[in-house]
C-alpha positions in Angstrom: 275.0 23.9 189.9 275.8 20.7 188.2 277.6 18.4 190.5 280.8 17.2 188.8 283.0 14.1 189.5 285.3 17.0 191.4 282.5 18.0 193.3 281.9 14.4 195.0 285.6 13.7 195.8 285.9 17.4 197.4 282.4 16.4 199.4 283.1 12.9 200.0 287.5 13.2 200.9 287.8 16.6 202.4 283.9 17.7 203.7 282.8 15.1 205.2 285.6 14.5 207.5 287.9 16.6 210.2 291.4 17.9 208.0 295.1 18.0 210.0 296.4 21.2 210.0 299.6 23.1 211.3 299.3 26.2 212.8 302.9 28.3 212.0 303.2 30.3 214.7 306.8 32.6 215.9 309.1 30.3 217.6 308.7 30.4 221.3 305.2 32.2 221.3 303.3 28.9 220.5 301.1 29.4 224.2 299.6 32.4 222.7 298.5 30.9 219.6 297.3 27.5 221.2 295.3 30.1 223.0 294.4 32.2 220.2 293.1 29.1 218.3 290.9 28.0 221.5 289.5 31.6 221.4 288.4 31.6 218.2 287.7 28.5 217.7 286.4 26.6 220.7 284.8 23.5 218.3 288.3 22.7 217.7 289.3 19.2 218.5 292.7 18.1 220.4 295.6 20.6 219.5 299.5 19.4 220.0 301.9 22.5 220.4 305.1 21.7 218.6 308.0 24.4 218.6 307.1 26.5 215.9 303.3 25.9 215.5 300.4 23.7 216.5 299.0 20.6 215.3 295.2 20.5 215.3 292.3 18.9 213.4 289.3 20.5 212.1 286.5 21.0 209.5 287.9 22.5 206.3 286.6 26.0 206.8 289.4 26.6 209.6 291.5 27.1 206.6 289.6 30.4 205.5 288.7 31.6 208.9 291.7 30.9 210.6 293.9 33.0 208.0 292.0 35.7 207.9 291.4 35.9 212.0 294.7 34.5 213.6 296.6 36.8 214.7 300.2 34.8 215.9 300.5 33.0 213.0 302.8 32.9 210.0 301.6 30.4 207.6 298.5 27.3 207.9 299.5 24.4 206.0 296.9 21.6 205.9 297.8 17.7 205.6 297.5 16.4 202.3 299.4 12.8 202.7 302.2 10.9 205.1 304.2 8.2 203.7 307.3 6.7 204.2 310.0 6.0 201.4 313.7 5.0 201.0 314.4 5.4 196.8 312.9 7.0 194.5 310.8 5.1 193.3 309.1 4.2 196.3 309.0 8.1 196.3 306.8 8.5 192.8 304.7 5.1 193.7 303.7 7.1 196.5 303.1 10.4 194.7 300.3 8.7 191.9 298.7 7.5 195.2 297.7 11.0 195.8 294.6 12.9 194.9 296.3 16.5 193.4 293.0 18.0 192.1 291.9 18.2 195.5 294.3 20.5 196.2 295.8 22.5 193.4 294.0 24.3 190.3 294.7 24.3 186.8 297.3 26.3 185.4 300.7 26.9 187.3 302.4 24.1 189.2 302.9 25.2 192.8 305.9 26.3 194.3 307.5 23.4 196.2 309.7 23.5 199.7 311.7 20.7 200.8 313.0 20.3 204.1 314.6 16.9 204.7 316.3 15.3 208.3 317.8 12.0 208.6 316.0 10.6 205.5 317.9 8.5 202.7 316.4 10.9 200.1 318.2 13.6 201.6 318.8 16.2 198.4 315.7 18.3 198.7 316.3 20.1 194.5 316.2 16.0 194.0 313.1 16.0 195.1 311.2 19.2 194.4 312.1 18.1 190.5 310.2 14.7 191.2 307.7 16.3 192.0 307.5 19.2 189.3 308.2 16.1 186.7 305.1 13.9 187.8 302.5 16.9 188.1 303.8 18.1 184.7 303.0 14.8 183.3 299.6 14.2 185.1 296.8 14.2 182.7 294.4 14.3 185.1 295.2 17.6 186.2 293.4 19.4 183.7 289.9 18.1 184.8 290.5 20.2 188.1 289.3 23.6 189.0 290.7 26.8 187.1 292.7 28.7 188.9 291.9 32.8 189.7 294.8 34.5 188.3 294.9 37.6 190.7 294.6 35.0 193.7 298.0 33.8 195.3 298.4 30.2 194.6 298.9 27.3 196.7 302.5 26.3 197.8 303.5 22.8 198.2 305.9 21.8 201.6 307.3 18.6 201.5 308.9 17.4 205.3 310.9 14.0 205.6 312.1 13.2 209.1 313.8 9.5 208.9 312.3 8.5 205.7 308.9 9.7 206.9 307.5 12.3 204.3 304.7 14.7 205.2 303.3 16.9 202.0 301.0 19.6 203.2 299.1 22.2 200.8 299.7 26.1 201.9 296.2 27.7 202.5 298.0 31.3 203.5 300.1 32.3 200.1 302.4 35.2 201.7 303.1 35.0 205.0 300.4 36.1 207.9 302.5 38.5 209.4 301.5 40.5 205.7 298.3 42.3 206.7 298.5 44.1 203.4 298.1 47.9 205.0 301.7 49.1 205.5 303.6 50.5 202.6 306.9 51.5 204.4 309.1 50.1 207.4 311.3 51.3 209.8 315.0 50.4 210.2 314.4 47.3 213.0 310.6 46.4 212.0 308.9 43.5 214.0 306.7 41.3 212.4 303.1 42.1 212.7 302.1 38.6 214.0 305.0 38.6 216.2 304.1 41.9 217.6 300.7 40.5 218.5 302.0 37.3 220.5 304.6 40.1 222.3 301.6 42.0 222.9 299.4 39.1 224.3 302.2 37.7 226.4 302.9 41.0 227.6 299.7 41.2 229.2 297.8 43.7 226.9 294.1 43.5 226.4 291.6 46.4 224.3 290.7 47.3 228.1 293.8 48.8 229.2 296.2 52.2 227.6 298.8 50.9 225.3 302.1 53.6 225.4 304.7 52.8 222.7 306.6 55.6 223.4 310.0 53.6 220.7 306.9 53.1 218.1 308.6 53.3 214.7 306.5 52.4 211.7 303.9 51.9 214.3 303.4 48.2 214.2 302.6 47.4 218.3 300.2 50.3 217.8 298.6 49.0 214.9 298.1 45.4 216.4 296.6 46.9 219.2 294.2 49.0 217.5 293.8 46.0 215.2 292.8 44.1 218.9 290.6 47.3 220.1 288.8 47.6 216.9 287.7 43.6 217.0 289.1 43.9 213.0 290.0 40.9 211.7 293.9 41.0 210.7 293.4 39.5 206.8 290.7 41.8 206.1 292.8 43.8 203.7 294.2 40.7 201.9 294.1 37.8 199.9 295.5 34.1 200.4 296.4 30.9 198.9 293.1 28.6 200.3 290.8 31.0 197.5 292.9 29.1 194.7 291.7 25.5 196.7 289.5 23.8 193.9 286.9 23.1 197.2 286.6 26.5 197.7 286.4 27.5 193.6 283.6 25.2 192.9 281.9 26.4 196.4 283.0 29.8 197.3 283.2 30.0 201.0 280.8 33.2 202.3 282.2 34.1 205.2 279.8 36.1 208.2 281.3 40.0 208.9 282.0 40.3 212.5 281.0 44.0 213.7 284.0 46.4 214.0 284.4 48.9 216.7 285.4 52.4 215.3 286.3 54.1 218.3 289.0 52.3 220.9 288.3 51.5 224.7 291.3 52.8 225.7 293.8 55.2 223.9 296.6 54.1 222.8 299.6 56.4 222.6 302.5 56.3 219.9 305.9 58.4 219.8 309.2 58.5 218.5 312.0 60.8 218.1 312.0 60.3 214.1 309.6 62.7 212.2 310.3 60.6 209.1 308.2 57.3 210.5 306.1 59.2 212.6 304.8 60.8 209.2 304.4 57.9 207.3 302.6 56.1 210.4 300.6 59.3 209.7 299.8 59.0 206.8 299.0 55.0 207.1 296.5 56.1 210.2 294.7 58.7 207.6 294.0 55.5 205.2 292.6 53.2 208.0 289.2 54.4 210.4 290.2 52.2 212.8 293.8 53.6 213.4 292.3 57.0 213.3 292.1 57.1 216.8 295.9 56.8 217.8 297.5 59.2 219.6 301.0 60.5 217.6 303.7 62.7 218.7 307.1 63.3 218.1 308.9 63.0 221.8 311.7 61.3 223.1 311.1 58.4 225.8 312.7 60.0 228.5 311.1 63.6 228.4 307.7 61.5 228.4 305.3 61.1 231.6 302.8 58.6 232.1 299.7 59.4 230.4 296.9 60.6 233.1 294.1 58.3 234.0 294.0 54.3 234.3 297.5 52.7 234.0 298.3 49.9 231.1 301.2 48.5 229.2 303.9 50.3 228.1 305.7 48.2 225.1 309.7 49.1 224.3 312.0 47.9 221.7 314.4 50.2 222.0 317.7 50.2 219.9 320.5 47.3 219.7 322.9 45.9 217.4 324.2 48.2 215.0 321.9 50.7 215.9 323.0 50.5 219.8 326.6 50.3 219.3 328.5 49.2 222.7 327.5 46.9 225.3 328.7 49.3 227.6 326.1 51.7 225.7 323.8 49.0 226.2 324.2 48.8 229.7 324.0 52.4 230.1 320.5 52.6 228.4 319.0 49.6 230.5 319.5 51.5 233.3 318.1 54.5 232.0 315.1 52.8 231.1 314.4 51.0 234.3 314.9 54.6 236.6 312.7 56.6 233.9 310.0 53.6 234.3 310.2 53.8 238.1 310.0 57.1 238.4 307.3 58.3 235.8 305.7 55.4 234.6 305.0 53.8 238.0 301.8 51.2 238.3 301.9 50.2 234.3 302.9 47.0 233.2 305.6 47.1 231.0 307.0 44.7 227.8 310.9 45.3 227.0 312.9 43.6 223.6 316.6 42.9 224.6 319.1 40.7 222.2 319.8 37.3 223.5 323.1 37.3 223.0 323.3 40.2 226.5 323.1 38.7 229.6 320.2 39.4 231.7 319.8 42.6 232.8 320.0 43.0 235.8 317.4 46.1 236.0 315.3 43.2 235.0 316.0 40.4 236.9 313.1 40.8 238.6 310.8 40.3 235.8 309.4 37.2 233.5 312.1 36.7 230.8 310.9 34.9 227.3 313.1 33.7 224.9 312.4 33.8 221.2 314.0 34.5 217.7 313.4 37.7 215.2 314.9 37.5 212.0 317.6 35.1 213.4 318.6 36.9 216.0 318.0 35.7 219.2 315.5 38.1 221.5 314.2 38.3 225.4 311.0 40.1 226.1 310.8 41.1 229.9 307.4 41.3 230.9 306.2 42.6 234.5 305.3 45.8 236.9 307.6 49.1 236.7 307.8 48.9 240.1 309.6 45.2 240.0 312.5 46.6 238.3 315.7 46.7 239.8 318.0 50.0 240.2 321.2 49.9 241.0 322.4 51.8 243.8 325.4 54.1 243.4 
């Protein structure tokens, strides 16, 4: 292949050296992707956790590899420049400085995010058209790489904190948590990456039973068998980094990691609608690895513990709108902490509760994290059935 003038300043500005990048991860779950990240990618240098995400430095193959194997995170954005500046001018001056066919193809400009904090540029649709303006008007952009039309392309986030501006290039396209397998959704769906950090901070591993006896659309099921299965969560989608001109005039071959068909431990999935328990069905049908799960229609309470080896059992049960009172809140709290102790005794257990109830006190006794879903403010209770607290009459 004929090396072009793009060729070197890919080599020579983005191969040759370690890249900063920012690991989006759910608020308040950044310990399991810190840990996550060491997992899977031990050569990694020093990582800074940040609410919200992690700040690492690495080769610029973390981009492809870490999208397609993380499974906490939302979005990886990758550092293109830092600079500080007060008008607009010193705003543009800044932008020529930078290298753009590095890191966007031909074709499209990029969608552009603006998030600005204390900064004397403050109006971010000021901004953003700054920006659209000088990349329409640069030349120079034409002598990058062509982009791949069917690819998602590369979003642009601009952060200014004081007059301090960060731009960073989106490697991801839609967000993470879109593994590109489910077609339909329940009414209170978690994210799928934020159903994997509940599930890691919960305690489960491939080793153990998963129950998820409130399963829905089946998403703490499918991360587990995900887990079990040693599949790779973006193996059944595309992302932004394939439009990245580095990785057009070099396509990154990535090395197949050996799946595992059938599950080291059964994981069991009910509910007490036929409606998502038939299209979790029908979604298990499409996927060997989900093949495996065990479905029934059942309702929570009529349910025993599965014979054989303990494990986790994972509950979201209803709230909000779907709950009603806090008084019917209350009542099913207590519910679930006598069912748990009587039938489901020796299992670790993970339990979603809205932030805005006060503790529990059924589960006072157990490890309380904080963390937000779709804006609403969560606990998960994490511990032993048998640490549950009943209240005597």
């Amino acid at each position: 292949m004929r090396r072009t003038r793009l060729h070197k300043q890919i080599r020579r500005q983005l191969l040759e050296k370690k890249q900063e990048f920012f690991v989006i991860c759910p608020p308040g779950f950044e310990k399991e992707c810190e840990k996550e990240i060491q997992t899977l990618f031990p050569d990694t240098g020093p990582m800074k956790a940040e609410k919200g995400g992690i700040l690492l430095q690495a080769p610029l193959s973390f981009a492809p590899e870490a999208n397609r194997r993380l499974r906490t995170a939302s979005r990886i954005l990758m550092r293109m420049a830092r600079f500080t500046a007060t008008d607009f001018k010193g705003f543009q001056k800044n932008l020529a400085e930078i290298p753009w066919q590095l890191y966007f193809p031909e074709g499209p400009l990029p969608e552009i995010r603006v998030l600005c904090h204390k900064c004397r540029l403050y109006h971010s649709d000021a901004l953003a058209q700054r920006i659209r303006d000088f990349l329409s008007s640069k030349k120079d952009r034409e002598s990058g790489a062509p982009c791949i039309q069917e690819k998602p392309l590369p979003g642009l986030y601009l952060r200014g904190e004081k007059d301090r501006f960060t731009l960073s290039v989106d490697s991801s396209g839609p967000l993470l948590y879109l593994r590109g397998l489910k077609t339909a959704g329940s009414r209170a769906p978690i994210r799928e990456n934020l159903a994997a950090a509940i599930l890691m901070a919960s305690g489960y591993t491939p080793e153990i039973p998963l129950a998820d006896p409130m399963c829905g659309s089946g998403t703490f099921s499918m991360e587990a068998a995900l887990m079990a299965s040693n599949l790779a969560p973006g193996s059944f989608r595309s992302f932004a980094w394939e439009n990245w001109p580095a990785f057009l005039v070099a396509p990154f071959a990535r090395e197949e990691e050996p799946t595992q068909h059938l599950l080291p431990a059964p994981i069991h999935a009910s509910d007490v609608e036929e409606k998502v328990l038939t299209d979790f069905r029908a979604l298990c049908l499409q996927h060997s690895f989900l093949e495996n799960i065990q479905i029934q229609k059942a309702d929570f309470f009529s349910l025993d513990a599965p014979r054989g080896e303990a494990g986790l059992i994972m509950l979201n049960p209803p709230y909000g709108l779907r709950m009603g009172t806090k008084k019917a809140a209350g009542i099913l709290n207590r519910r679930l902490a006598d069912h748990l102790q009587k039938k489901w005794q020796g299992w670790r257990t993970g339990i979603l509760v809205p932030g805005e109830q006060k503790i529990p006190q059924e589960f006072s006794r157990l490890t309380c994290r904080r963390f937000q879903h779709g804006g609403l403010a969560m606990q998960l209770f994490t511990g032993k059935t048998e640490d549950m607290h009943l209240h005597t009459p």
